[in-house]
C-alpha positions in Angstrom: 0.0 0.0 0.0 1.4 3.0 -1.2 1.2 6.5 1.2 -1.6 8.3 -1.2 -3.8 5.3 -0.4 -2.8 5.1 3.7 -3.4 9.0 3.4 -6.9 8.4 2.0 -7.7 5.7 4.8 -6.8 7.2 7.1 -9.8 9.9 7.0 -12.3 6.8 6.4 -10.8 5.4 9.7 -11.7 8.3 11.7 -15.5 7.9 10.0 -15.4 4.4 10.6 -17.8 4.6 13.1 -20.5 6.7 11.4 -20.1 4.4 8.5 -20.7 1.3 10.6 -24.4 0.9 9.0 -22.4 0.5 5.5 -20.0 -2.2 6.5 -21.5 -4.9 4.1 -20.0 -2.5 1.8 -16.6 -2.1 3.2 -15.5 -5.1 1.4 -16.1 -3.9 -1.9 -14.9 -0.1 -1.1 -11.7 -1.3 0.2 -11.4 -4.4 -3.3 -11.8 -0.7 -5.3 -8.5 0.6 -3.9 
């Protein structure tokens, strides 16, 4: 993983828990990086 993506993730980590009622779409989110 290269530091543009861990820069991107890290934002969607600090959501992570208002984005708990999309976690069945984690998966694919995360196969489109």
């Amino acid at each position: 993983m290269d530091q543009g993506k861990l820069a991107l993730l890290m934002p969607l980590l600090l959501l992570t828990p208002l984005l708990m009622p999309l976690s069945p779409l984690l998966p694919l989110l995360l196969r489109a990086l």
